[in-house]
Residue, then its C-alpha position, 0 to 999 in steps of 0.5 A: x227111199x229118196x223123195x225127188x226133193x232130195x235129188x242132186x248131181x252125184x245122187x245113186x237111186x237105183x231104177x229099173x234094179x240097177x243103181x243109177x248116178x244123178x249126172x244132171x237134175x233141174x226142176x221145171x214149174x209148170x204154167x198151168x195152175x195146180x200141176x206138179x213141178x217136174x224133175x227132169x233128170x239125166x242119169x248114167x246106169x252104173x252098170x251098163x254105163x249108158x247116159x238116160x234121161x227121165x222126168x219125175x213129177x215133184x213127190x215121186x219116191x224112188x229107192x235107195x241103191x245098195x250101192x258103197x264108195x270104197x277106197x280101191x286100188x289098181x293092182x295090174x291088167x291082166x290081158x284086157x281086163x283090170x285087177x282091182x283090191x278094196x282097200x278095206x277088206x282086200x278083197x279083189x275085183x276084175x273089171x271086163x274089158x269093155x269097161x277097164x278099156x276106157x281107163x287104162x291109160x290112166x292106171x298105173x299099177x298102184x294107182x288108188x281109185x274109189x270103187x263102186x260096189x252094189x250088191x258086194x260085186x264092183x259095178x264102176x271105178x271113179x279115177x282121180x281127177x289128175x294123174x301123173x304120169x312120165x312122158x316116153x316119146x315126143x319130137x324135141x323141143x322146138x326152139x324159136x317157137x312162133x307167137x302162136x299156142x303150138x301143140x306136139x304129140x306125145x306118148x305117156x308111159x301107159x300108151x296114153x297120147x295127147x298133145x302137148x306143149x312144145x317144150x316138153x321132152x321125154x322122161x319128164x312128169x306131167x299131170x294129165x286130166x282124167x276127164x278128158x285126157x289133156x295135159x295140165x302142168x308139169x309134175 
């Protein structure tokens, strides 16, 4: 059992029987004398992936998830759905479409990630926060650029697009944000 005490970003409880990660906590202390001081939480359900918000009082207890980070790996796509194998048993799990949609373009095959499991079933899959991957399509360079921070579209090895500085060319490595999908540096 965690007491709201324990609470901080990053926290797995489990709510309503589904475990829940802790996204953002703040603590509010009340004006009125002898009140408790509330726990405003946000939270994303790990398994349906919605982002909700609930307020504990100071004291609350909730419980614990029977939830585990292992060491995973991307094996392979298989139509639209992700093949992925703990590394520490080598068991395999397949993640659904829905869900393997949103991160695709950040998998290559071989790719090592941190699975999720709860209750021996993989419910989420944490991606490195880079990635590299190899540019296949984009305009050539631009000579004589102007002053001004200029961008191109480029198409990445996964399918992946984003822009990127002008003078990058096909066939070279960059480093790509996971989070949100932006260019960073040259591998």
């Amino acid at each position: 059992m965690y007491t709201t005490n324990d609470f901080k970003k990053g926290l797995v409880i489990q709510l309503d029987g589904a475990p829940c990660v802790l996204v953002d906590v703040s603590f509010q202390s009340p004006s009125a004398r002898g009140a408790n001081t509330m726990v405003k939480t946000k939270y994303r359900n790990l398994i349906t992936a919605q982002v909700l918000e609930k307020t504990f009082r100071s004291g609350d207890k909730v419980d614990e998830a029977d939830f585990e980070r292992h060491k995973g790996q991307f094996l392979y796509a298989d139509g639209g759905h992700g093949i992925f194998m703990d590394l520490e048993t080598y068991e395999q799990f397949e993640m659904e479409e829905d869900n393997f949609e949103a991160i695709a373009p950040f998998l290559l095959d071989g790719t090592e990630v941190q699975l999720g499991i709860f209750q021996e079933r993989m419910v989420n899959v944490d991606l490195p926060m880079v990635v590299e991957l190899v540019v296949t399509e984009t305009a050539p360079a631009m000579k004589n650029a102007t002053a001004t921070a200029q961008t191109k579209e480029a198409v990445l090895e996964t399918g992946l697009r984003l822009q990127v500085p002008p003078y990058l060319e096909a066939g070279e490595k960059i480093k790509v944000d996971t989070r949100d999908g932006r260019f960073i540096s040259r591998a």
